[in-house]
LOMI-381794 format. One line per field, with one value per residue (C-alpha): residue number from 1; residue in three letters; x, y, z. Coordinates in steps of 0.02 Angstrom, whole numbers, plus 50000, padded with zeros to 5 digits. Example, Ala and Ser with C-alpha at 12.3 -4.5 7.8 and 13.67 -1.06 7.14 Angstrom:
BEGIN
k	c(1, 2);
r	c(ALA, SER);
u	c(50615, 50684);
v	c(49775, 49947);
w	c(50390, 50357);
END
This chain:
BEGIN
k	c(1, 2, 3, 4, 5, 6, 7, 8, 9, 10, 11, 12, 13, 14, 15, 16, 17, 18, 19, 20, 21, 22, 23, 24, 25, 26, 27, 28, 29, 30, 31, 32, 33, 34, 35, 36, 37, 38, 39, 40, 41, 42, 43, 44, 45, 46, 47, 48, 49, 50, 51, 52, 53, 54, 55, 56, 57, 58, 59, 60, 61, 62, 63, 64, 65, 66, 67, 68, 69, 70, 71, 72, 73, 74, 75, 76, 77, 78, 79, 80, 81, 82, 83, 84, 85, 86, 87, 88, 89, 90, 91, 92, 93, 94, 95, 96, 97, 98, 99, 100, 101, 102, 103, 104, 105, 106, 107, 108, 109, 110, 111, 112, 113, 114, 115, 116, 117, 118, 119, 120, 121, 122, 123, 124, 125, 126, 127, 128, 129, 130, 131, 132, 133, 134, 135, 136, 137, 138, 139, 140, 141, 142, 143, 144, 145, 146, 147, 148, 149, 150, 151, 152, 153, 154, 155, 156, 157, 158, 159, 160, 161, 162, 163, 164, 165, 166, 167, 168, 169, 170, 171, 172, 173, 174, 175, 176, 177, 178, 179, 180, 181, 182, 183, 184, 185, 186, 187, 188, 189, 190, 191, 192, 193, 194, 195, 196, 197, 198, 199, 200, 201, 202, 203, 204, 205, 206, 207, 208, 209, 210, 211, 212, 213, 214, 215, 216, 217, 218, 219, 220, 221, 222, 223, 224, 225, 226, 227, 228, 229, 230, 231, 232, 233, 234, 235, 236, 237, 238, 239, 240, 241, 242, 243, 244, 245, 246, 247, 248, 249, 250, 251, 252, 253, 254, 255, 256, 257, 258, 259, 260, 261, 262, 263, 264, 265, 266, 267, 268, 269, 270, 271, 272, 273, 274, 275, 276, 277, 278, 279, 280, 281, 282, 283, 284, 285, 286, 287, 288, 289, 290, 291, 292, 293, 294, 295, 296, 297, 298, 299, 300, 301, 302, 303, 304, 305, 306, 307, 308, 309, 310, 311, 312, 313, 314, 315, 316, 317, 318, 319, 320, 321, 322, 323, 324, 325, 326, 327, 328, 329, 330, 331, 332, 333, 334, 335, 336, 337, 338, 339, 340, 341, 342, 343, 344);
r	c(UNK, UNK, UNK, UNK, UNK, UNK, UNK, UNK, UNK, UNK, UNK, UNK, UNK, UNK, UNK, UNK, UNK, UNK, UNK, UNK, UNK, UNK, UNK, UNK, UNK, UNK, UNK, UNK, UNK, UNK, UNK, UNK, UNK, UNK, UNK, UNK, UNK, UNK, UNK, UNK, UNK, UNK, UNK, UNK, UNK, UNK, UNK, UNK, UNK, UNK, UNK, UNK, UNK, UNK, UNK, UNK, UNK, UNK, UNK, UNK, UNK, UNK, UNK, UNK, UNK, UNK, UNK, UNK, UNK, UNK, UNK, UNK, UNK, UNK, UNK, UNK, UNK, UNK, UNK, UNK, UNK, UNK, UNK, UNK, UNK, UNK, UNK, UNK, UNK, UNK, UNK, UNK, UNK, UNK, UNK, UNK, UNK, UNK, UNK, UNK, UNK, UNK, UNK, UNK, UNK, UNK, UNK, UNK, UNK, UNK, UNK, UNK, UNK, UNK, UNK, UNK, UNK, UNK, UNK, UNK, UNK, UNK, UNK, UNK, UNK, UNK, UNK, UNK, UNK, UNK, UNK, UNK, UNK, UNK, UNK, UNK, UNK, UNK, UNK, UNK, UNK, UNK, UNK, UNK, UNK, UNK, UNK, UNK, UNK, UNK, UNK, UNK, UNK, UNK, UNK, UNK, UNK, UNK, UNK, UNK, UNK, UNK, UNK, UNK, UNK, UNK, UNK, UNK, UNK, UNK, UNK, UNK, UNK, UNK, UNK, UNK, UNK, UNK, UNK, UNK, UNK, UNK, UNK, UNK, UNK, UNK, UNK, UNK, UNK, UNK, UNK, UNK, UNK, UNK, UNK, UNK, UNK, UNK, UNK, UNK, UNK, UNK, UNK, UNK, UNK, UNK, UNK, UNK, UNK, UNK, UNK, UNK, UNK, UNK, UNK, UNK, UNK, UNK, UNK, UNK, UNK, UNK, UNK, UNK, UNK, UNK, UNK, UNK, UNK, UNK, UNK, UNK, UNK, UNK, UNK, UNK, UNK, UNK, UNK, UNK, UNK, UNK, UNK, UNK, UNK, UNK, UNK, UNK, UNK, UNK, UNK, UNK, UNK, UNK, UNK, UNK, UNK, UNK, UNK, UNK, UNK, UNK, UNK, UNK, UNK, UNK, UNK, UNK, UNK, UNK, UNK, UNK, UNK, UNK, UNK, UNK, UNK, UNK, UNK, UNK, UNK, UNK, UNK, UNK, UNK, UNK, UNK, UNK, UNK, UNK, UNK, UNK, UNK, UNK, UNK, UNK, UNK, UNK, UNK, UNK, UNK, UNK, UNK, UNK, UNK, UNK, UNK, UNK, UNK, UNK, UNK, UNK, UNK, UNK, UNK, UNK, UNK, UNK, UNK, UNK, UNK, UNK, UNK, UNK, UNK, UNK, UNK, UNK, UNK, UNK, UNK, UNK, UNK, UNK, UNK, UNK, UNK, UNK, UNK, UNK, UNK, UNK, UNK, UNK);
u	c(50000, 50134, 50178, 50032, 49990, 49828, 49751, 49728, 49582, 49711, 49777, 49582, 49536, 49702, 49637, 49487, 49475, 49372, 49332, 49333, 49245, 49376, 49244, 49289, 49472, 49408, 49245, 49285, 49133, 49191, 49381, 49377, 49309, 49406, 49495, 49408, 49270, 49296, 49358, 49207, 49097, 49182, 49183, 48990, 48970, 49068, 48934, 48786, 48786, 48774, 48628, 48537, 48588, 48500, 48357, 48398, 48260, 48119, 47969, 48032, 48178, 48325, 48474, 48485, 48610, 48562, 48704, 48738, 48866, 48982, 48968, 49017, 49151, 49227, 49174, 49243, 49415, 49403, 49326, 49139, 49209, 49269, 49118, 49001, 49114, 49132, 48927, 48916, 49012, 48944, 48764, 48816, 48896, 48727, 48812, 48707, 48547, 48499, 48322, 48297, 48264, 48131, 48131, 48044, 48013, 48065, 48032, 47980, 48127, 48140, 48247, 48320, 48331, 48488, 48453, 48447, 48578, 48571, 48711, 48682, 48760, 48921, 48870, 48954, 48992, 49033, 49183, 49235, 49183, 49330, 49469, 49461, 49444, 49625, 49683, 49668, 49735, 49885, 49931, 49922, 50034, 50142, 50136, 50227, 50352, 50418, 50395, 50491, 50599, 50702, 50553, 50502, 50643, 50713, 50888, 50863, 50785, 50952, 51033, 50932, 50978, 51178, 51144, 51091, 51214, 51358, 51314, 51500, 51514, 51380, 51340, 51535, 51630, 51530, 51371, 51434, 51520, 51326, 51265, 51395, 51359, 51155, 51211, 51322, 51168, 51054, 51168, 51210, 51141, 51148, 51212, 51065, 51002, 51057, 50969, 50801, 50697, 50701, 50676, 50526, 50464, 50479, 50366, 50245, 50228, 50224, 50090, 49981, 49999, 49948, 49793, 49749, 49728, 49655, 49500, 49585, 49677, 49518, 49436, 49567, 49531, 49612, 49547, 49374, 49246, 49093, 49113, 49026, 49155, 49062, 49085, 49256, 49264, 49201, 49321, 49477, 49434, 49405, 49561, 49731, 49840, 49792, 49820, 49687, 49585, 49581, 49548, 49380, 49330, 49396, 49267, 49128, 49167, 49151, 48987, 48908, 48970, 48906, 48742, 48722, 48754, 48629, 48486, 48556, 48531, 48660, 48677, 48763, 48766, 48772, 48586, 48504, 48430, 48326, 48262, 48202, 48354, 48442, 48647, 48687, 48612, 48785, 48868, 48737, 48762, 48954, 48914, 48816, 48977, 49084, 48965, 48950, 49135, 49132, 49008, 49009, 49162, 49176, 49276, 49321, 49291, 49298, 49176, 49070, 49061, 49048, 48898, 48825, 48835, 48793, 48627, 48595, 48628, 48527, 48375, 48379, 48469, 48447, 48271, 48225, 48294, 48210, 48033, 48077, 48107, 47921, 47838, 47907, 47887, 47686, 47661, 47795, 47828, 47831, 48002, 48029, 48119, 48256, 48287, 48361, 48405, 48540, 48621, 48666);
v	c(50000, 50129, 50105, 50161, 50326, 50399, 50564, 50702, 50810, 50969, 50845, 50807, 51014, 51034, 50934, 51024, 51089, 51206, 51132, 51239, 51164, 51111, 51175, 51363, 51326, 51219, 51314, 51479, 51546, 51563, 51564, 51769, 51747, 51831, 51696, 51816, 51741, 51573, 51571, 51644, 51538, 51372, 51450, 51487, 51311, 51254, 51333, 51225, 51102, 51283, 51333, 51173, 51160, 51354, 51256, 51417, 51313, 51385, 51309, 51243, 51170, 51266, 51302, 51495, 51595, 51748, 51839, 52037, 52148, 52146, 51955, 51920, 52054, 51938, 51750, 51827, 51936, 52078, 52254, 52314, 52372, 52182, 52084, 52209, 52155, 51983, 51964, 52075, 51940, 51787, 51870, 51902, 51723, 51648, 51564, 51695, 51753, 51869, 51903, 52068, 52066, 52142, 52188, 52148, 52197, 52131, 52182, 52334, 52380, 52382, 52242, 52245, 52072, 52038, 51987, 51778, 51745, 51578, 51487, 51425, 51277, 51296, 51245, 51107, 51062, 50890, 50980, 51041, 50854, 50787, 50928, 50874, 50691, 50731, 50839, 50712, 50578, 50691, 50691, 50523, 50499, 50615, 50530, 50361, 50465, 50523, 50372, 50294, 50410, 50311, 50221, 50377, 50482, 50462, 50489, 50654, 50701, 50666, 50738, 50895, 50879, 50875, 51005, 51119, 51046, 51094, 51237, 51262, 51095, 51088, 51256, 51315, 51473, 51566, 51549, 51561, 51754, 51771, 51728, 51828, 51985, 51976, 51959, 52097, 52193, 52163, 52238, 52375, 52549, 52722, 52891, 52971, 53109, 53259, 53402, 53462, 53484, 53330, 53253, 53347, 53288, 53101, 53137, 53235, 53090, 52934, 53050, 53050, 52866, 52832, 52951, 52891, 52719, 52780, 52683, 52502, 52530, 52587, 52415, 52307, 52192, 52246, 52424, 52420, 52580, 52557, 52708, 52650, 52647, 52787, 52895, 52858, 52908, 53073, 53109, 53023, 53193, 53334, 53300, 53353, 53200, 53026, 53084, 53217, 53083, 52950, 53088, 53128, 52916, 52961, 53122, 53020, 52866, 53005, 53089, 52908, 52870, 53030, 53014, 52851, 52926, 53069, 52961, 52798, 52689, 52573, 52597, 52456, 52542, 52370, 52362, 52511, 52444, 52331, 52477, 52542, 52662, 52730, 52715, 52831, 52977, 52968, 53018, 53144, 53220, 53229, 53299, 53444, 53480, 53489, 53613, 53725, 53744, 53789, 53933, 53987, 54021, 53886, 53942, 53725, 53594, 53456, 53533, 53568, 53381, 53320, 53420, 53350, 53186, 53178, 53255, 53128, 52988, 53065, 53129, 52982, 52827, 52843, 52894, 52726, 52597, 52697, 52665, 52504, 52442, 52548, 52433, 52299, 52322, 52347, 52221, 52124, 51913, 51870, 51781, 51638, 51688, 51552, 51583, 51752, 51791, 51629, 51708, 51859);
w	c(50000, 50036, 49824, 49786, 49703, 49761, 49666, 49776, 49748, 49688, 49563, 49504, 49499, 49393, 49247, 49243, 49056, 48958, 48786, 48635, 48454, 48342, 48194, 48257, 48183, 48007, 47968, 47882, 47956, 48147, 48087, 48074, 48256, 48387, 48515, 48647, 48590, 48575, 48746, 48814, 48723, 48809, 48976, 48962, 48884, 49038, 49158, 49078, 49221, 49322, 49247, 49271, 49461, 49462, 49363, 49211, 49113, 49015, 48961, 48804, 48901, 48807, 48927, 48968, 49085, 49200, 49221, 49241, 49157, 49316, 49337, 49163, 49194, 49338, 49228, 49079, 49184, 49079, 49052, 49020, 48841, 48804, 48877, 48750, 48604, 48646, 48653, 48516, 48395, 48467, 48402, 48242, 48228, 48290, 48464, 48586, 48584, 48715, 48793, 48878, 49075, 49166, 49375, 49499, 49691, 49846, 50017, 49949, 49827, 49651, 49571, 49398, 49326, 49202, 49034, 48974, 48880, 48771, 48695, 48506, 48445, 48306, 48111, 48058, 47871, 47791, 47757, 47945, 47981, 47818, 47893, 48075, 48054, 47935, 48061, 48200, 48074, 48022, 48219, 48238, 48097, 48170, 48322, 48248, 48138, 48313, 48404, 48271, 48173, 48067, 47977, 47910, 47874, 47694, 47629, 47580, 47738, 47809, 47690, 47724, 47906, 47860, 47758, 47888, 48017, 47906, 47765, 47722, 47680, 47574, 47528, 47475, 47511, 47410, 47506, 47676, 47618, 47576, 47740, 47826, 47711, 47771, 47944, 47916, 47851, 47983, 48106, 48017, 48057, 47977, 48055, 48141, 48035, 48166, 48063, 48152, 48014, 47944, 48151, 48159, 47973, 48034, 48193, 48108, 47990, 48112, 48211, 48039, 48019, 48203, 48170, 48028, 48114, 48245, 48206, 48174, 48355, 48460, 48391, 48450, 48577, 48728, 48715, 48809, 48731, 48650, 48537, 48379, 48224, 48118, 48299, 48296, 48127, 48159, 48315, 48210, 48058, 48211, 48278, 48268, 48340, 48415, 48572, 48552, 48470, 48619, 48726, 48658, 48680, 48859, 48872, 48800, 48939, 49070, 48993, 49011, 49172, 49234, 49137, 49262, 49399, 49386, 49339, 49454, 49315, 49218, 49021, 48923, 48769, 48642, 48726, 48691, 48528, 48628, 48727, 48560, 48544, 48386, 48425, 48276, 48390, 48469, 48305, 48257, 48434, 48397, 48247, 48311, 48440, 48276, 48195, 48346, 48334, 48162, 48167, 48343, 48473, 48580, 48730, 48779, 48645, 48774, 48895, 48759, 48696, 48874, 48891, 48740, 48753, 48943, 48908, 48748, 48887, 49011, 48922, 48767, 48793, 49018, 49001, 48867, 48981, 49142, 49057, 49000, 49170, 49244, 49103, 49144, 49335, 49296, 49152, 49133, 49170, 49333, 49361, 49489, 49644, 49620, 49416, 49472, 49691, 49665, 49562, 49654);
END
């Protein structure tokens, strides 16, 4: 008995995995998808049994999840901005289908329900079914080639290998005077250009580049704003550099998060449409900013834009999801205490 090699229950936690479809890598469909994505599509997957345990079952027995903003936040590790994008692509790629929430009361206060979020299931093709059965194959195959080496490996293979083990030998002088005239090159730097003019001309020109990009870098990934593109569009032509640029996203975070504050409601922008609200108001409200700084004197751009927008979230956007929730609160389902206090 003391031989013997027990698991511990550390060991059994540690080779816990999260399983992502092999068709998002073969079907050109969910290949474009972001790997944000895909990871957060097997970690909801993951939380089925969850769901179950919480009985997150509706009538026609399809699987949903009842999570808010802030606990996908902490599910997902990452910022309001990413969890909008992430659900915003898994929509479009048919894998999440989201039902709006309603509130409810209890002991006398006002509860807002978060919104049921249901996975869909990948597509998969005859021909995602052909590449991952070769994949799979292709492993295994590489699998004996390594397990048994010499089987497999033809002259020329080893040839190849000597090749590369010895160049000179095979290569000749010649070649190796190549080699050591690129290496020569890749070390090689010119004088720095000392005259001031032509410094400046080189900043001025990396700055346009980064502006002119401004849009492609604000959608990457790790940058969390919900600044529709055509918005960012319009603050990427208004401004000067792409620091001035990324501080107008920054004014606009601040107008919403003080738009919530006065009206003690939470806005996730990517959900407005459900509320019945037109997103492009944000761009027309930049665009009236812009204007007013064309024809009238504008004493500060930025508090001028702040304003703006704060009062589009406060007296538009705020003032949808505020009735949304009084219609719901009067008419709306009644929702089972345990679909939705467990999960607080």
């Amino acid at each position: 008995m003391s031989n013997f090699s027990f698991y511990t229950a550390n060991e059994i936690y540690a080779e816990k995995y999260f399983q992502l479809p092999k068709v998002f890598f073969t079907n050109v469909k969910y290949k474009k998808m972001s790997n944000d994505s895909k990871v957060a599509y097997a970690i909801l997957k993951d939380r089925f049994s969850y769901s179950v345990k919480n009985k997150w079952v509706d009538k026609h027995n399809r699987i949903y999840f009842v999570f808010t903003v802030e606990e996908l936040k902490n599910i997902l590790n990452c910022a309001e901005g990413k969890v909008a994008k992430i659900k915003k692509e898994l929509t479009e790629m048919n894998l999440l289908f989201q039902e709006r929430g309603g509130s409810t009361w209890i002991n006398g206060t006002k509860v807002n329900t978060p919104n049921k979020l249901y996975l869909g299931k990948p597509e998969a093709t005859a021909e995602d079914v052909y590449l991952i059965d070769a994949a799979e194959s292709q492993a295994s195959s590489g699998i004996a080639k390594i397990a048994n080496p010499q089987k497999y490996q033809s002259n020329s293979k080893n040839q190849g290998i000597a090749e590369i083990a010895n160049p000179q030998k095979s290569n000749g002088t010649n070649d190796s005077s190549g080699i050591a005239e690129i290496a020569d090159n890749l070390y090689y730097t010119p004088s720095l250009d000392t005259n001031r003019h032509l410094i400046d001309t080189r900043k001025a020109e990396q700055e346009s580049i980064l502006l002119e990009n401004f849009v492609t870098l604000m959608q990457d990934d790790s940058i969390a704003t919900f600044v529709p593109e055509n918005a960012l569009s319009l603050i990427k032509t208004f401004s000067s550099t792409l620091k001035d640029a990324k501080k107008t996203v920054k004014i606009i975070h601040n107008a919403k998060y003080k738009a919530e504050q006065v009206i003690q409601t939470k806005i996730v922008f990517e959900e407005l449409p459900l509320y019945g609200v037109n997103t492009n108001e944000l761009y027309n409200t930049l665009l009236k900013a812009y204007q007013k700084q064309k024809t009238e004197t504008v004493t500060s751009m930025d508090n001028l834009i702040f304003t703006y927008v704060k009062n589009w979230f406060i007296e538009k956007a705020g003032q949808a999801v505020l009735q949304a929730n009084q219609q719901q609160t009067k008419s709306g389902p009644k929702i089972p205490m345990h679909d939705w206090s467990e999960s607080i």
